[in-house]
Backbone as a chain_set.jsonl record, in Angstrom:
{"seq": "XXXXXXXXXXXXXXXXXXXXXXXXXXXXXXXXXXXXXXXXXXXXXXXXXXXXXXXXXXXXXXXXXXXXXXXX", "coords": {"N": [[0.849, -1.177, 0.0], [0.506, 2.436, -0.374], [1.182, 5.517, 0.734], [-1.273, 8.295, 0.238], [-0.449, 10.583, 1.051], [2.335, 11.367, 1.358], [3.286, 9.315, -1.177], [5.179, 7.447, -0.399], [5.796, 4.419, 0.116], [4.025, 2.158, 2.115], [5.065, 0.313, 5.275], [5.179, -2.366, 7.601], [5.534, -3.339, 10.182], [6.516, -5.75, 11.191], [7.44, -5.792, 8.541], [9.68, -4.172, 8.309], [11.371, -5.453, 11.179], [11.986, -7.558, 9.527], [14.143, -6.422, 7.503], [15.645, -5.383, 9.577], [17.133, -7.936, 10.372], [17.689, -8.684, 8.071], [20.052, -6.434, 7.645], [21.629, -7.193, 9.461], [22.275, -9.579, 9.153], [23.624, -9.033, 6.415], [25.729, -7.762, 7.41], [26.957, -9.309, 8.976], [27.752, -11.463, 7.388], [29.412, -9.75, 5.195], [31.49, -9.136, 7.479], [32.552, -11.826, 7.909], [33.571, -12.03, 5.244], [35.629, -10.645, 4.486], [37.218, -11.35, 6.325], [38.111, -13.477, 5.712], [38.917, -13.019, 3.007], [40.767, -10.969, 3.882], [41.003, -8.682, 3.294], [39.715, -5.196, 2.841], [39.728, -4.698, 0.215], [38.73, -6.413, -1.764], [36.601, -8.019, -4.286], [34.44, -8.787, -3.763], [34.261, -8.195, -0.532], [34.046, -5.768, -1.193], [31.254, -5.393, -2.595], [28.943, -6.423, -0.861], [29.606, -4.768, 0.631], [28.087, -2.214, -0.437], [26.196, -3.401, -0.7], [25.222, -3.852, 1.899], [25.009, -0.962, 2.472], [22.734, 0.013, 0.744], [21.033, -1.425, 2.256], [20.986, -0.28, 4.784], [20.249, 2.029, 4.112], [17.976, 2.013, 2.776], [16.499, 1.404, 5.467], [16.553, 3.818, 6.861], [15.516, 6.0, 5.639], [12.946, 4.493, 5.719], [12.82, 4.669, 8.62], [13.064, 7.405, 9.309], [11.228, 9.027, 8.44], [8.952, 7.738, 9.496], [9.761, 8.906, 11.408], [8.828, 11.662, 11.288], [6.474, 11.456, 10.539], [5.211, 10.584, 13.308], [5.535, 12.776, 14.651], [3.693, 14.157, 13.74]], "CA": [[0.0, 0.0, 0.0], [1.113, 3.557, -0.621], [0.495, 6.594, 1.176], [-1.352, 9.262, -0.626], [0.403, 11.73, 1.495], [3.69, 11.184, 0.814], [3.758, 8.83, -2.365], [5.799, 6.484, -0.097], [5.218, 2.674, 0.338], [3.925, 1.892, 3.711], [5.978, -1.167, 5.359], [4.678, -3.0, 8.126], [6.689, -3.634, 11.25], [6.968, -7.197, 10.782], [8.38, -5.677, 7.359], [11.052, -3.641, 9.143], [12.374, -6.499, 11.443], [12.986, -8.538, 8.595], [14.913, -5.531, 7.052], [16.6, -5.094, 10.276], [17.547, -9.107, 10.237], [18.556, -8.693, 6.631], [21.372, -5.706, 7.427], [22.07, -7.789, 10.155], [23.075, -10.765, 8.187], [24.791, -8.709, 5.627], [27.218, -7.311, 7.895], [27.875, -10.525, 9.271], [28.635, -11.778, 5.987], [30.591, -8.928, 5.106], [33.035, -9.161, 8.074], [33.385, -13.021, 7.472], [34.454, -12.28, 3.802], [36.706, -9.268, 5.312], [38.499, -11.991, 7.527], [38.355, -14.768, 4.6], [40.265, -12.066, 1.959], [42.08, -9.945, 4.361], [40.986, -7.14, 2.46], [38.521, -4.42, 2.141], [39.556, -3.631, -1.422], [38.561, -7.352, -2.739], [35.489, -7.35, -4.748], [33.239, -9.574, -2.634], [33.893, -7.541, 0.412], [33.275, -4.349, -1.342], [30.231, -5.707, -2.648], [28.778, -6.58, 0.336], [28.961, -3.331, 1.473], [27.373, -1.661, -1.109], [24.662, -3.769, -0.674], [24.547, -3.467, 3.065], [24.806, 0.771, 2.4], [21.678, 0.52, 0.043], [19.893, -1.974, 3.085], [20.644, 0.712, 5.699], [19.682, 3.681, 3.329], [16.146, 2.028, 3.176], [15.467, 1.669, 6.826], [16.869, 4.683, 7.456], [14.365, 6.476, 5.007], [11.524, 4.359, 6.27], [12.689, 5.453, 10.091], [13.062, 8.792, 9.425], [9.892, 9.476, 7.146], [7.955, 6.936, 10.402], [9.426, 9.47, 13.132], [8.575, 12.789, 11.385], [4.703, 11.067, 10.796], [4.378, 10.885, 14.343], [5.754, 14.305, 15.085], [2.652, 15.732, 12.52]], "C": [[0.895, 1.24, 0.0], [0.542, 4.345, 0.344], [0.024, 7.598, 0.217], [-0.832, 10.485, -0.926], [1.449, 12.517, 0.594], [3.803, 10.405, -0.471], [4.537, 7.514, -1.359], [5.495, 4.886, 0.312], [5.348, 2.509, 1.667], [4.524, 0.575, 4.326], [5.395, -1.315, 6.92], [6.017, -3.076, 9.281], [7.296, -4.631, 11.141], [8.171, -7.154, 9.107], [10.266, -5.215, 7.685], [12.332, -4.419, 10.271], [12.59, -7.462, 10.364], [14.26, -7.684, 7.828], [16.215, -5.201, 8.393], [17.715, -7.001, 10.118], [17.89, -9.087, 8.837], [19.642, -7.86, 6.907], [22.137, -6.829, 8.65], [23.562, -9.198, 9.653], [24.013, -10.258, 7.391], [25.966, -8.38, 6.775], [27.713, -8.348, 8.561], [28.859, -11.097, 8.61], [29.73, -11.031, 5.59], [32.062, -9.0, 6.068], [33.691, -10.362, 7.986], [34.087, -12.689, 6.094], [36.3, -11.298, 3.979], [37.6, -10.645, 5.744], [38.81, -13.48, 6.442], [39.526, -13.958, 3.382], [41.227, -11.599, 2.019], [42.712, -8.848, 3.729], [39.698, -6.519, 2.232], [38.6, -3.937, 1.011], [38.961, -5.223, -1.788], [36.748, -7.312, -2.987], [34.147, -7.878, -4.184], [32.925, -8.89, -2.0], [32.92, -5.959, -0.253], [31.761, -4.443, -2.133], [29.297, -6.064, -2.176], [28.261, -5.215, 1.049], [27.961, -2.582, 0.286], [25.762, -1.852, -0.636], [23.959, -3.439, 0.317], [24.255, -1.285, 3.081], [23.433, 0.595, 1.993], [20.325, 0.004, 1.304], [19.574, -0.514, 4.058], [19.899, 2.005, 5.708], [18.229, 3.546, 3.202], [15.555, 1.728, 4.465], [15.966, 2.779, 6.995], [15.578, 5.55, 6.751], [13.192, 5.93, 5.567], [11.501, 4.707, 8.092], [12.115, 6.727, 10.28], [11.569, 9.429, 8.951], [8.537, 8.962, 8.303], [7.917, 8.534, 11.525], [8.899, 10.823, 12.999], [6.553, 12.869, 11.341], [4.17, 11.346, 12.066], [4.56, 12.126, 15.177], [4.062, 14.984, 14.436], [1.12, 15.452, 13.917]], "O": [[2.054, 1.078, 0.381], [-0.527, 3.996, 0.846], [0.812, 7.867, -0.689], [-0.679, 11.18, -1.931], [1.53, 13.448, -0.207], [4.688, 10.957, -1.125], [4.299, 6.416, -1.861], [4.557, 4.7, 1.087], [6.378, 2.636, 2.33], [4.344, -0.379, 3.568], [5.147, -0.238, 7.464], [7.211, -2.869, 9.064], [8.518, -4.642, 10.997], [9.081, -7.88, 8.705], [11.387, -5.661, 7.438], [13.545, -4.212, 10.315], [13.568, -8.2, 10.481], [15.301, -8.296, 7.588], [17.382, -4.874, 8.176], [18.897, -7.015, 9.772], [18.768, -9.934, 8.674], [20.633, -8.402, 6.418], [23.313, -7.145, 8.469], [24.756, -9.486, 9.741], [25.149, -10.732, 7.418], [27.062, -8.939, 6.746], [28.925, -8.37, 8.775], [30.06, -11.277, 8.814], [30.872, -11.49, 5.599], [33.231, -8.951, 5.685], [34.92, -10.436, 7.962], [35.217, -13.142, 5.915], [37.484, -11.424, 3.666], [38.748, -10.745, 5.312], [39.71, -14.303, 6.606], [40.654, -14.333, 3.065], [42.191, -11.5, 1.26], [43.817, -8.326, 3.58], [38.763, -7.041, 1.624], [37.903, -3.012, 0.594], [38.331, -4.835, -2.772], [35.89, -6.82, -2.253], [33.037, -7.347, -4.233], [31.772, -8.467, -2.085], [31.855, -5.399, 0.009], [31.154, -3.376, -2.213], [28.387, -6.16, -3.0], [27.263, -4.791, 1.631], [26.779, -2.623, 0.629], [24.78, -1.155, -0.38], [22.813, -2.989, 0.319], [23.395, -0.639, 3.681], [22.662, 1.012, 2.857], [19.22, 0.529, 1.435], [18.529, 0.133, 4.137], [19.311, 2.702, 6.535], [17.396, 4.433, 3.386], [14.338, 1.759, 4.646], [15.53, 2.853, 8.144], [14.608, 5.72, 7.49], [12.337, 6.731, 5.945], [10.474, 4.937, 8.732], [11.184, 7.123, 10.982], [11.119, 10.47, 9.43], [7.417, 9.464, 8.22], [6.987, 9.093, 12.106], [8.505, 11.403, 14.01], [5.727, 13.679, 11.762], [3.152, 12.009, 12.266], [3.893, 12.436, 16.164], [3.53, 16.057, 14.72], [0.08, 16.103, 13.831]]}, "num_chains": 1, "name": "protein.A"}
Protein backbone atom coordinates (compact mmCIF):
# COMPACT_ATOMS: atom_id res chain seq x y z
CA UNK A 1 0.00 0.00 0.00
CA UNK A 2 1.11 3.56 -0.62
CA UNK A 3 0.50 6.59 1.18
CA UNK A 4 -1.35 9.26 -0.63
CA UNK A 5 0.40 11.73 1.50
CA UNK A 6 3.69 11.18 0.81
CA UNK A 7 3.76 8.83 -2.36
CA UNK A 8 5.80 6.48 -0.10
CA UNK A 9 5.22 2.67 0.34
CA UNK A 10 3.93 1.89 3.71
CA UNK A 11 5.98 -1.17 5.36
CA UNK A 12 4.68 -3.00 8.13
CA UNK A 13 6.69 -3.63 11.25
CA UNK A 14 6.97 -7.20 10.78
CA UNK A 15 8.38 -5.68 7.36
CA UNK A 16 11.05 -3.64 9.14
CA UNK A 17 12.37 -6.50 11.44
CA UNK A 18 12.99 -8.54 8.60
CA UNK A 19 14.91 -5.53 7.05
CA UNK A 20 16.60 -5.09 10.28
CA UNK A 21 17.55 -9.11 10.24
CA UNK A 22 18.56 -8.69 6.63
CA UNK A 23 21.37 -5.71 7.43
CA UNK A 24 22.07 -7.79 10.16
CA UNK A 25 23.07 -10.77 8.19
CA UNK A 26 24.79 -8.71 5.63
CA UNK A 27 27.22 -7.31 7.89
CA UNK A 28 27.88 -10.52 9.27
CA UNK A 29 28.63 -11.78 5.99
CA UNK A 30 30.59 -8.93 5.11
CA UNK A 31 33.04 -9.16 8.07
CA UNK A 32 33.39 -13.02 7.47
CA UNK A 33 34.45 -12.28 3.80
CA UNK A 34 36.71 -9.27 5.31
CA UNK A 35 38.50 -11.99 7.53
CA UNK A 36 38.36 -14.77 4.60
CA UNK A 37 40.26 -12.07 1.96
CA UNK A 38 42.08 -9.95 4.36
CA UNK A 39 40.99 -7.14 2.46
CA UNK A 40 38.52 -4.42 2.14
CA UNK A 41 39.56 -3.63 -1.42
CA UNK A 42 38.56 -7.35 -2.74
CA UNK A 43 35.49 -7.35 -4.75
CA UNK A 44 33.24 -9.57 -2.63
CA UNK A 45 33.89 -7.54 0.41
CA UNK A 46 33.27 -4.35 -1.34
CA UNK A 47 30.23 -5.71 -2.65
CA UNK A 48 28.78 -6.58 0.34
CA UNK A 49 28.96 -3.33 1.47
CA UNK A 50 27.37 -1.66 -1.11
CA UNK A 51 24.66 -3.77 -0.67
CA UNK A 52 24.55 -3.47 3.06
CA UNK A 53 24.81 0.77 2.40
CA UNK A 54 21.68 0.52 0.04
CA UNK A 55 19.89 -1.97 3.08
CA UNK A 56 20.64 0.71 5.70
CA UNK A 57 19.68 3.68 3.33
CA UNK A 58 16.15 2.03 3.18
CA UNK A 59 15.47 1.67 6.83
CA UNK A 60 16.87 4.68 7.46
CA UNK A 61 14.37 6.48 5.01
CA UNK A 62 11.52 4.36 6.27
CA UNK A 63 12.69 5.45 10.09
CA UNK A 64 13.06 8.79 9.43
CA UNK A 65 9.89 9.48 7.15
CA UNK A 66 7.96 6.94 10.40
CA UNK A 67 9.43 9.47 13.13
CA UNK A 68 8.58 12.79 11.38
CA UNK A 69 4.70 11.07 10.80
CA UNK A 70 4.38 10.89 14.34
CA UNK A 71 5.75 14.30 15.09
CA UNK A 72 2.65 15.73 12.52
Amino acid sequence: MTCARTGLKLVSSSSVRRLEDEIYALRMKMEQSYVEEETFSSEKVIGLSRLLDTKINEYMRFTNHRGKAQLS
